[in-house]
C-alpha positions as CSV (number, residue, x, y, z in Angstrom):
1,X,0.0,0.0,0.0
2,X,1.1,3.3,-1.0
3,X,1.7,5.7,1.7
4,X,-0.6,8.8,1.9
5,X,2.5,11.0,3.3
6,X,3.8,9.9,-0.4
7,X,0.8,10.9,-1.8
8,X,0.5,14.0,-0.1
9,X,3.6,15.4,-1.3
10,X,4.0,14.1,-4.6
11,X,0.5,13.7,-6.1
12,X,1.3,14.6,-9.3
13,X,4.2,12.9,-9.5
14,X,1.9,9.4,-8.5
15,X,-0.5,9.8,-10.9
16,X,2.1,10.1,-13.8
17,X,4.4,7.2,-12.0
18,X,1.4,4.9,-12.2
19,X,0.6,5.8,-15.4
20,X,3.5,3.4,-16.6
21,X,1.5,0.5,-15.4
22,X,-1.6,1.7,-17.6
23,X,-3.6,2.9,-14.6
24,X,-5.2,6.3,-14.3
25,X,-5.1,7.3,-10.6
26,X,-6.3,11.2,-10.9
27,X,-9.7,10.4,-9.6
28,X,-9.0,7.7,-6.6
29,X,-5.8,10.2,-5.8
30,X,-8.3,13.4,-5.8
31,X,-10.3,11.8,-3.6
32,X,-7.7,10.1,-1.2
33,X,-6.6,14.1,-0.7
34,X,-9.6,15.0,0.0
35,X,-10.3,12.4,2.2
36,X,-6.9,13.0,4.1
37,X,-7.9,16.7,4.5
38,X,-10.9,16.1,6.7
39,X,-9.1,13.3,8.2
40,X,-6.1,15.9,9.7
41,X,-8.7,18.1,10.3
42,X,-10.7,15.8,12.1
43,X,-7.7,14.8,14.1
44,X,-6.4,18.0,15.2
45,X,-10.3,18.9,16.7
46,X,-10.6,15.5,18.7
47,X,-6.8,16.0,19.8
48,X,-7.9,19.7,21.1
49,X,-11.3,18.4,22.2
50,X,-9.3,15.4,24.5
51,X,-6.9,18.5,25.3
52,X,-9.0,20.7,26.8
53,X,-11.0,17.8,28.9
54,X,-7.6,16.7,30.2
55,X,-6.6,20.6,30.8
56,X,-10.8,21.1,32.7
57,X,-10.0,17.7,35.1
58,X,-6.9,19.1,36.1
59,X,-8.8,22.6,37.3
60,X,-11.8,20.4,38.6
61,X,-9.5,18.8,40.9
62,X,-7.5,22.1,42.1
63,X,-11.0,23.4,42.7
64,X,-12.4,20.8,44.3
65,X,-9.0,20.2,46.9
66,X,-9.5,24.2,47.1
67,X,-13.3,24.0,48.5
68,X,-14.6,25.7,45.7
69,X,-17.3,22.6,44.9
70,X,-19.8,24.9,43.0
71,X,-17.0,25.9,40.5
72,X,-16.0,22.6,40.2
73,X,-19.2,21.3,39.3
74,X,-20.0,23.7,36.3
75,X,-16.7,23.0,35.1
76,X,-18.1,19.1,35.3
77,X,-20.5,20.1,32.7
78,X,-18.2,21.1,30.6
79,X,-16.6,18.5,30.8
80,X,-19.0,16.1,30.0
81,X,-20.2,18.0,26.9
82,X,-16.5,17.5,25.7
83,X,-16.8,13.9,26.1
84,X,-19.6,14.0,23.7
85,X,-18.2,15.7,21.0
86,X,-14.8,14.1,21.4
87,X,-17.2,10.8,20.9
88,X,-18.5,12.1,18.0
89,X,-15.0,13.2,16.3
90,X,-13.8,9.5,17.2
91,X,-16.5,8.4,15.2
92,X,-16.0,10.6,12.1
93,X,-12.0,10.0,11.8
94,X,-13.0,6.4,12.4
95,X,-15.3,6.5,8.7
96,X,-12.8,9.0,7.9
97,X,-9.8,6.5,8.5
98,X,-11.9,3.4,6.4
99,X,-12.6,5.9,3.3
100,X,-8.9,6.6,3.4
101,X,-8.2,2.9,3.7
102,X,-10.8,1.6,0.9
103,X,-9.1,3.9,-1.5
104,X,-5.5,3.4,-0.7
105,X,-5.8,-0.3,-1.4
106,X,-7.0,0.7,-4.8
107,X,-3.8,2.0,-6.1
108,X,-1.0,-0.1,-7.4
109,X,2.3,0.0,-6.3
110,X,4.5,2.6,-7.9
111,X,7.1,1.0,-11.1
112,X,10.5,1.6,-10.1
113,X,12.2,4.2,-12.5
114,X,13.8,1.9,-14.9
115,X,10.9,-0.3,-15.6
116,X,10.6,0.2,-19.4
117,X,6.6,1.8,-20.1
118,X,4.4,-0.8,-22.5
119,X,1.0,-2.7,-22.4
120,X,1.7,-6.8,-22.7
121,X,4.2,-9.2,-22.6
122,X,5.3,-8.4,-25.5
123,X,7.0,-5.1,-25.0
124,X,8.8,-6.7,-22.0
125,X,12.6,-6.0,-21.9
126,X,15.0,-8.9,-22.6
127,X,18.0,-8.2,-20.6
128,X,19.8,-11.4,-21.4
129,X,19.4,-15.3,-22.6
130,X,21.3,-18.4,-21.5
131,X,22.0,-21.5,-23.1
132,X,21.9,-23.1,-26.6
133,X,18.6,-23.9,-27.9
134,X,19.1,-27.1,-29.5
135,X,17.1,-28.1,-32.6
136,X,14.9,-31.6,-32.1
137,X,14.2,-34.1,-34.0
138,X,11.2,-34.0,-36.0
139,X,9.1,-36.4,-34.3
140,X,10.0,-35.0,-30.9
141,X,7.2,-34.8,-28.7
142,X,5.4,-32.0,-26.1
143,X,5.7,-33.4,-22.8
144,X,2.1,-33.6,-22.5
145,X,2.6,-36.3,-24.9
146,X,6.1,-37.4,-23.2
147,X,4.6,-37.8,-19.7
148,X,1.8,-40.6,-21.1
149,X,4.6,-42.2,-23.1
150,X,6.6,-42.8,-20.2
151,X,3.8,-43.2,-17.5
152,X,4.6,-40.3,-15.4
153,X,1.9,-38.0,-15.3
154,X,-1.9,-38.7,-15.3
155,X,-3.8,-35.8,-16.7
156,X,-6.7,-37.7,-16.9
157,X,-7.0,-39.5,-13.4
158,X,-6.5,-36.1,-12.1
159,X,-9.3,-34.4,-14.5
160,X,-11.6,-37.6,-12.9
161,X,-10.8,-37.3,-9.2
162,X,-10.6,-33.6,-9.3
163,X,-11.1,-30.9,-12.4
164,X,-8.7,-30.1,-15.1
165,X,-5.6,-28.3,-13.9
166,X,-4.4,-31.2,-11.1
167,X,-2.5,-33.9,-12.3
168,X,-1.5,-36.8,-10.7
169,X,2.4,-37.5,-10.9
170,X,3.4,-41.2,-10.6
171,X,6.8,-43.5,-10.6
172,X,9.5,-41.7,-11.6
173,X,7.4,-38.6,-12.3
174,X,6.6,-38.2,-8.6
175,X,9.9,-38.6,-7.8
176,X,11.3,-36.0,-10.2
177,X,8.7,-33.8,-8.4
178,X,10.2,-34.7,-5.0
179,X,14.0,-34.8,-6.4
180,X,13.2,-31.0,-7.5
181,X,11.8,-30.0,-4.2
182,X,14.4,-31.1,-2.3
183,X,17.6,-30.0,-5.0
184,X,15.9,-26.4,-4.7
185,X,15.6,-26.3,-1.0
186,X,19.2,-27.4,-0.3
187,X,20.5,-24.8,-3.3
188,X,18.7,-22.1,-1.1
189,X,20.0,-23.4,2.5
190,X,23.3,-23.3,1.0
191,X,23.1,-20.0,0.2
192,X,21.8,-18.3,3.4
193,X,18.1,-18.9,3.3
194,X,16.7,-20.5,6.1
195,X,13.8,-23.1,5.2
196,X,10.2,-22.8,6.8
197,X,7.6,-25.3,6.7
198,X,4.4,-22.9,6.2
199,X,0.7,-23.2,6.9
200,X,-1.4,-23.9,3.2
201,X,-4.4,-21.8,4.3
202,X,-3.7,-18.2,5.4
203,X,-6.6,-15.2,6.9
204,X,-8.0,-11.9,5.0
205,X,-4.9,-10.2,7.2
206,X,-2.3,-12.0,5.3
207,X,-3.9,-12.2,2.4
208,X,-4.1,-8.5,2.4
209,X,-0.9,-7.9,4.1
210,X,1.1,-9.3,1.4
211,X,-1.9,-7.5,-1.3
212,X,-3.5,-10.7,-3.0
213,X,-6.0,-8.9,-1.3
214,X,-8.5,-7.0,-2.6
215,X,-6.7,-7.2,-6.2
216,X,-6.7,-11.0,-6.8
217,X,-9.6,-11.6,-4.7
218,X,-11.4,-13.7,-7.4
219,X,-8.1,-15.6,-8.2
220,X,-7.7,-17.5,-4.8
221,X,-9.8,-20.1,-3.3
222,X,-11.7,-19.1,-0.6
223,X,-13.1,-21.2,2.3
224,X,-16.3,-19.1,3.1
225,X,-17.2,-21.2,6.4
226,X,-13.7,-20.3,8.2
227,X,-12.5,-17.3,6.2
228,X,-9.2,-18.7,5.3
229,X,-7.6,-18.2,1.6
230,X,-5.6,-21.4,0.0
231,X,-2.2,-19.5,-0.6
232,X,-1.1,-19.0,-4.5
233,X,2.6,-19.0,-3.2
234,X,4.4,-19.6,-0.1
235,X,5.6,-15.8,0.1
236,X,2.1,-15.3,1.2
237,X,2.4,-16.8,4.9
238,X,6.5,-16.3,5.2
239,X,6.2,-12.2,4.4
240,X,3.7,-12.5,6.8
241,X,5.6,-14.2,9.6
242,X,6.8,-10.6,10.0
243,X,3.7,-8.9,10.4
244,X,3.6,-5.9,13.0
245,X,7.2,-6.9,13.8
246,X,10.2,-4.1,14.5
247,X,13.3,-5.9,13.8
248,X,16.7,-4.4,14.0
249,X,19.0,-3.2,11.6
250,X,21.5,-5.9,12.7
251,X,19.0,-8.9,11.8
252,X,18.6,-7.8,8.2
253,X,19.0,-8.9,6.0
254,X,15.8,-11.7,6.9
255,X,16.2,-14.8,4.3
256,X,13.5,-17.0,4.3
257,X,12.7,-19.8,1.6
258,X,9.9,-22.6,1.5
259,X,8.1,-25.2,-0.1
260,X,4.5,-25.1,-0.4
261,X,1.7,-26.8,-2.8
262,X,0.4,-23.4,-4.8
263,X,-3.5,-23.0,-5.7
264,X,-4.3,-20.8,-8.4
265,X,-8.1,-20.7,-9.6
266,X,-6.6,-19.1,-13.2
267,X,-9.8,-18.3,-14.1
268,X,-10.8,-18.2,-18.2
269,X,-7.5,-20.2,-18.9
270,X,-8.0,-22.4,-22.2
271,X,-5.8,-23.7,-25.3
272,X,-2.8,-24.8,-26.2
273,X,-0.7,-22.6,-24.6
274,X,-1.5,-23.9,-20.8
275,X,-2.2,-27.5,-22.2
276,X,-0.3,-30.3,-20.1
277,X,1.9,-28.2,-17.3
278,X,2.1,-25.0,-18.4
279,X,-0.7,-23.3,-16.5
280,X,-2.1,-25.5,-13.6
281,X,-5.2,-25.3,-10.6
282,X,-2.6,-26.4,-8.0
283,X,1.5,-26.6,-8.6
284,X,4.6,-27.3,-6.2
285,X,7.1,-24.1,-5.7
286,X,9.9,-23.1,-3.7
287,X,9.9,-19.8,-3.0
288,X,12.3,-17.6,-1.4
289,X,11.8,-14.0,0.3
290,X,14.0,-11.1,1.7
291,X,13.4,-8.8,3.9
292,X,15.9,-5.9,3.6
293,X,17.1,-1.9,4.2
294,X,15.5,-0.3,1.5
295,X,18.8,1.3,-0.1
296,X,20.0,-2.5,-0.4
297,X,16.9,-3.7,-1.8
298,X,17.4,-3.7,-5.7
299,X,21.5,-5.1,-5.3
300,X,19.6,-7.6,-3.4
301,X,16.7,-8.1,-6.3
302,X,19.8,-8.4,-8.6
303,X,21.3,-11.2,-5.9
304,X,18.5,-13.2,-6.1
305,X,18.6,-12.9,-10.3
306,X,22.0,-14.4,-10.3
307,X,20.7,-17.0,-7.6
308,X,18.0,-17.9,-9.8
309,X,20.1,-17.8,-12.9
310,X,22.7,-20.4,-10.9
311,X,20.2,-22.9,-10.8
312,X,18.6,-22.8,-14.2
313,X,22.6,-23.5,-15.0
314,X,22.6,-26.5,-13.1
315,X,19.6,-28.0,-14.6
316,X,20.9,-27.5,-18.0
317,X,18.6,-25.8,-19.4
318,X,18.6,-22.4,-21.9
319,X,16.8,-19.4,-20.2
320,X,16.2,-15.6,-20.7
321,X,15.5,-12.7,-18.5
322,X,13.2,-10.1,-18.9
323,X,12.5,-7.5,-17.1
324,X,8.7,-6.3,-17.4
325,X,7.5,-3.4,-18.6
326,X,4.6,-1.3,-17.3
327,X,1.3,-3.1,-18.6
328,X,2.9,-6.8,-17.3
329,X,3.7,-5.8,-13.6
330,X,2.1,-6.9,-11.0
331,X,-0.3,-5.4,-8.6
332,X,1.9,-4.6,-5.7
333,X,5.6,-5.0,-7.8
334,X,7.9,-2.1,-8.0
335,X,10.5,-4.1,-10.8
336,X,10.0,-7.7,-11.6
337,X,12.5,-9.5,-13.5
338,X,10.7,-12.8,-15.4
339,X,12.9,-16.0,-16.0
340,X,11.9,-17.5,-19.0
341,X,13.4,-21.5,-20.0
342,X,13.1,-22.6,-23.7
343,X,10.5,-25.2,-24.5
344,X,11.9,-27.3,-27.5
345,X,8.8,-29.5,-28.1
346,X,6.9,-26.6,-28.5
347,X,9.4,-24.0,-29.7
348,X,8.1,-21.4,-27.0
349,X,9.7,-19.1,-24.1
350,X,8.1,-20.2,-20.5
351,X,8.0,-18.2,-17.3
352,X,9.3,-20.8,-14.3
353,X,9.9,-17.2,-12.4
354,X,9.2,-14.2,-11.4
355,X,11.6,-12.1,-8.7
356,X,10.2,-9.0,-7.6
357,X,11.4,-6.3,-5.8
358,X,7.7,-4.4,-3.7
359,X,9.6,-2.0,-1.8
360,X,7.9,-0.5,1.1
361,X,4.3,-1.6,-0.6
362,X,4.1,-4.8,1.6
363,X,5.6,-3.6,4.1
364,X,3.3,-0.6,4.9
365,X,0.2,-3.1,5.0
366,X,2.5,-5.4,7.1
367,X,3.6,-2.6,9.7
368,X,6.7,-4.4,8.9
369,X,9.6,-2.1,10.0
370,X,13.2,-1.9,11.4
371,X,15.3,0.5,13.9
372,X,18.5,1.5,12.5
373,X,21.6,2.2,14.5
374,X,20.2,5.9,15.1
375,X,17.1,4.8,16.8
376,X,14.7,5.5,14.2
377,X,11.9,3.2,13.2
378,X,11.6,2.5,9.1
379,X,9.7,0.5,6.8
380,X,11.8,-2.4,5.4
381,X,11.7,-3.5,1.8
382,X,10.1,-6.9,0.9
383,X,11.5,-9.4,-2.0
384,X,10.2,-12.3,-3.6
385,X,11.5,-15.0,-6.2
386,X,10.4,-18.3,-7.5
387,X,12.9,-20.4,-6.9
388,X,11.6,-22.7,-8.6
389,X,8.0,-23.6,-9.8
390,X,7.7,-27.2,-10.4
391,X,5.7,-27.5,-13.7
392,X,7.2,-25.7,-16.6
393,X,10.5,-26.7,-15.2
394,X,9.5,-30.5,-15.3
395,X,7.2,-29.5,-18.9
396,X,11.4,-28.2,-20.7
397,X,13.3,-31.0,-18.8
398,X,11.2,-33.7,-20.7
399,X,11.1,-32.1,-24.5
400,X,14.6,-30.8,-23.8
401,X,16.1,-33.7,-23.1
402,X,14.1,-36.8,-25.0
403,X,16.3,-39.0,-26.5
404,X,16.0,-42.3,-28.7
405,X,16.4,-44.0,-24.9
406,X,14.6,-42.2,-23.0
407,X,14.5,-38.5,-21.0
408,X,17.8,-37.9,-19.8
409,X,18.1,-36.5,-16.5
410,X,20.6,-33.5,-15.5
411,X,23.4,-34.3,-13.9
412,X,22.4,-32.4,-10.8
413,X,19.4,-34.1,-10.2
414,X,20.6,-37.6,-10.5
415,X,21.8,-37.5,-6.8
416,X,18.2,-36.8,-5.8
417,X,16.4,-39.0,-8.4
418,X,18.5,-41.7,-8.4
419,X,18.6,-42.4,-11.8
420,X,19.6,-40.7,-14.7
421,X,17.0,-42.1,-17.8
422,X,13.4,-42.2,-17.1
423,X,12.4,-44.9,-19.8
């Protein structure tokens, strides 16, 4: 969430920053000033309201140890009018306050300067690519096609038992699942993260803290009976683990990564582009988070790049970055960079991440702050990376590498699969 101090001061300068991302703020900002007007106003009457009352019990008592009861008691009236009105201003900044609120969580967060302006995908910048994209034979096969050649995915049994969009992994497909899970949690331990188990069903507070709330409201599943959201990533319930905390400046920077099933309701997804793996109801991910000084925070965005970039090299496999413009950013992102591996089979670019940089947008909703050496109490900066998502990884490892044998398997798996074919 934006902050309205921001807003205050530079409300020009947020409706043209947000303009990048295609969205026309004037109106929700005109009103949000407005809004915050009456709101000061309001304060600074109930704060001289409360003032006075405190200033009148202070006489009443003087008068009263003074003998002077009569005086005392008028003043009593006073008093008790005071109460009233400084009910009724507690009541207006409170609707005040919620107007503010409902309005702030409206805007988008504000695109870091270099994020390149454009509508789509399309116009995202490629900052590099990775890897040689090796030609295929010509009766190569999608892995959609791969995974019921080899018996290692049932789309079917998992279209039967639940809906399209959860597949059922078995034999050695399960256990490339597992062998992934496992190979991306030890590459993070090794470099500094500490792993976290976390909860698959979060509240509205974290939901919103971390802003999949209000903006992707119709995008998670929702367990009306108990209120609770199945997360769409596990940087949901870590961010969150630092909700309303004030850490210090000596525990930053906070490196958190986890594993978590992923549920996604993707609404209106159809075709060939998310057949098979590529878009999926529920998905296995690792994700990892940072929590960090704000003038550290994009040398540590580019951190976790190269970390990323690291283990797309040990799996083999020929990747891009691009860093997304405008029109593709995300609700709450301030810079994203996507990671992109080739598809042979189907001679496409897929996104297995996204690493995102929200500044103090999380945190603000969080109350998620730290006290530097000085003393004074700031908002952190929040990170986020996939590190990795399971299915378009598994989707390039099996048209990459599809031999006359079989699929080979990298040679940094094979200590976690335990074999190195899948035939």
């Amino acid at each position: 969430m934006l902050q309205i101090q921001v807003i205050r001061a530079q409300a020009e300068e947020v409706i043209k920053k947000l303009q990048v991302k295609n969205f026309n703020a004037k109106e929700i900002v005109d009103r949000l000033l407005v809004a915050d007007t009456s709101r000061r106003s309001t304060q600074k009457k109930l704060d001289d309201t409360l003032a006075e009352s405190n200033s009148l019990a202070k006489e009443i008592g003087n008068l009263f140890k003074s003998g002077k009861k009569e005086e005392a008691n008028r003043l009593k009236e006073k008093t008790s009018e005071l109460k009233n009105v400084a009910k009724e201003l507690q009541e207006q900044l409170s609707n005040l306050e919620n107007e503010q609120d409902e309005l702030l969580v409206q805007l988008p967060n504000i695109p870091q300067e270099s994020v390149p302006a454009g509508k789509t995908s399309e116009e995202n910048e490629i900052v590099s690519q990775q890897g040689n994209i090796e030609e295929l034979s010509t009766d190569a096969l999608p892995h959609w096609e791969l995974t019921g050649k080899y018996d290692i995915i049932d789309f079917e049994l998992g279209t039967k038992i639940t809906g399209a969009g959860f597949p059922v992994y078995k034999g050695k497909g399960a256990k490339l699942q597992r062998a992934l899970i496992s190979f991306f949690l030890d590459e993070a331990i090794n470099a500094g993260y500490t792993e976290y188990q976390p909860p698959l069903l979060v509240n509205e507070d974290s939901a919103y803290g971390t802003g999949q709330l209000p903006d992707k409201d119709g995008q998670m599943y929702h367990i009306p009976l108990d209120n609770l959201y199945l997360i769409p990533t596990a940087e949901v319930p870590v961010t969150n683990f630092y909700r309303d905390v004030i850490l210090h400046e000596d525990q930053l920077p906070v490196k958190s990564t986890a594993y978590s099933v992923c549920f996604r309701r993707e609404a209106g997804s159809y075709g060939k582009d998310v057949r098979g793996l590529n878009r999926l109801h529920q998905f296995d991910k690792v994700e990892i988070v940072q929590v960090t000084q704000p003038e550290k925070s994009y040398e540590t965005l580019e951190q976790m790049l190269n970390y990323v970039s690291g283990i797309l090299r040990k799996l083999e496999l020929p990747f891009r970055v691009a860093k997304l413009c405008g029109g593709d950013l995300s609700f709450a992102s301030a810079m994203t960079y996507d990671m992109e591996v080739y598809s042979a089979a189907q001679k496409r670019w897929l996104e297995v991440s996204s690493i995102s940089n929200f500044e103090t947008f999380q945190s603000n909703r969080l109350k998620l702050r730290y006290k530097n050496k000085s003393g004074k109490t700031i908002l952190a900066h929040t990170l986020n990376g996939s590190a990795l998502a399971l299915p378009r990884i598994v989707a390039a490892l099996l048209e990459n590498n599809q031999t006359p044998e079989g699929i080979r398997i990298p040679e940094a798996l094979v200590p976690y699969t335990g074999f190195d074919l899948i035939n």
